[in-house]
N, C-alpha and C positions, 0 to 999 in steps of 0.2 A: 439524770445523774447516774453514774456508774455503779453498779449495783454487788460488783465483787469489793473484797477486803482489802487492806492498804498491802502494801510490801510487796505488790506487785501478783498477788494472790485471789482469785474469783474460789470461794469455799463450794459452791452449790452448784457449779457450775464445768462439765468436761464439753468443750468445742470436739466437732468431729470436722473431716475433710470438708472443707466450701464454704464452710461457719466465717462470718464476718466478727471480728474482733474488736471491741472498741476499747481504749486504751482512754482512761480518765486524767487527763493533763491539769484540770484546773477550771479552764473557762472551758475547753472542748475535749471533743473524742478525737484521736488520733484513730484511725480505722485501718487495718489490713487482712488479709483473709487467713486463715488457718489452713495450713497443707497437709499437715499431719505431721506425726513423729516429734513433737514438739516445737513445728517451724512456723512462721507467719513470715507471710507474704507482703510488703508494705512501701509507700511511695512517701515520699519528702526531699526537701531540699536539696541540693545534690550537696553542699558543701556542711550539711549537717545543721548550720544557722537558721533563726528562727525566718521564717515566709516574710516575705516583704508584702505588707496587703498593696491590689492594684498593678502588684508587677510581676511579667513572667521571670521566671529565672528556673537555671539547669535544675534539673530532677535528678532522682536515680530511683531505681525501686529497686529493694533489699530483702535477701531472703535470711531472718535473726531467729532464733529461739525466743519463744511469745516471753518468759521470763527477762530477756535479758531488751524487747523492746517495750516490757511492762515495768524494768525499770521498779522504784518504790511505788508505781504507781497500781492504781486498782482496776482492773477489766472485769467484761464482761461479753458474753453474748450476745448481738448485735443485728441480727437479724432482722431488724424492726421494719422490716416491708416484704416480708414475706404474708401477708395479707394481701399486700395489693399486688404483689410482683412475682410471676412463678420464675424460681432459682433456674438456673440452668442445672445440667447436667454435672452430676460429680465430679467425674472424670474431665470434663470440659477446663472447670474451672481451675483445677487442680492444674493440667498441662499448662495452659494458656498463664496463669500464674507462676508456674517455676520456669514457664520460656521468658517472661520479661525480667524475672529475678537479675539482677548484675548490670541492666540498662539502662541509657538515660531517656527519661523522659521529662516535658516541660511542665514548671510545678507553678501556678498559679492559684491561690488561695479562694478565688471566686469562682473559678470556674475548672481545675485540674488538679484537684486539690485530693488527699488521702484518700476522701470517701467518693470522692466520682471515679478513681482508680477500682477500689475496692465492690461499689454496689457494679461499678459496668462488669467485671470480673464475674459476680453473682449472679443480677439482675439482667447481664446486660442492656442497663440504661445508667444513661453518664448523669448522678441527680448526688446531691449534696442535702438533706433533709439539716442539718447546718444552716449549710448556708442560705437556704431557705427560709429557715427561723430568723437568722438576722436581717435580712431583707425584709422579712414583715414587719419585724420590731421598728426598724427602721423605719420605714414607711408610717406605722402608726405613729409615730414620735412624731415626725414631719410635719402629718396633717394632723394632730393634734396643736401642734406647736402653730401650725397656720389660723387653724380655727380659733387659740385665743388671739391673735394676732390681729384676726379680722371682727373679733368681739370687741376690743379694746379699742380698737379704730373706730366703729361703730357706737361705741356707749363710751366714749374715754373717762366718764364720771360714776361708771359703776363702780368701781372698787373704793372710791373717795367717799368711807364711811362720813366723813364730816360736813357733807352737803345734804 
């Protein structure tokens, strides 16, 4: 969860140049990178409507004022794989970031989505730690959901306290 204050405000927190931003929407981070001077760097849907899951469709990536794509909502510093991932170079990220600014690219929720923009910009590697998380949840549900499926088939009188 998002660890800055609401009104579109992180208290504790100054991003410098290459800093990934995550942006607290609700259910996820909206991620773009920080350029400096008050700017973030950041990809989404081209026509501004919510991602359609499963389907491509037009992109753009936008260079806003982190205020005005923080929006009421709350950010933070985002960095969360610089453990396992060494950043590229400052200056790298930064160009390569304000050259795609104003262009369209293809936006995909699963796979080309804010934060595979953003970590490949950093990182670069095209990885979604999102989208990750819901794929395992996923998957866990699945074969949870299998295994009582196949408990029930097999005992169908366990649960029939009255026998």
């Amino acid at each position: 969860m998002a660890s800055g204050s609401g009104a579109g405000k992180s208290k504790s927190q100054t991003p410098k140049p290459g800093d990934l931003i995550g942006f607290w929407r609700g259910l996820y981070d909206h991620v773009g990178v920080f350029v400096g001077n008050g700017m973030v760097v950041h990809k989404g849907p081209e026509d501004g409507d919510a991602a359609k899951p499963g389907k491509t469709q037009p992109g753009l990536v936008k260079k806003d004022p982190l205020e005005k794509v923080a929006g009421k909502d709350s950010w933070r510093i985002y960095n969360i794989l610089d453990d396992k991932y060494k950043a590229r170079p400052v200056d790298d990220i930064i160009k390569e970031a304000n050259d795609l600014a104003g262009k369209q690219q293809p936006y995909n929720v699963v796979n080309q989505n804010c934060e595979h923009f953003a970590f490949f910009l950093r990182y670069g590697q095209k990885i979604s730690p999102q989208v990750i998380q819901q794929q395992k949840s996923l998957n866990e549900a699945l074969l949870q959901a299998s295994a009582d499926n196949m408990f029930a088939s097999t005992y169908p009188n366990s649960f029939d306290f009255r026998k």
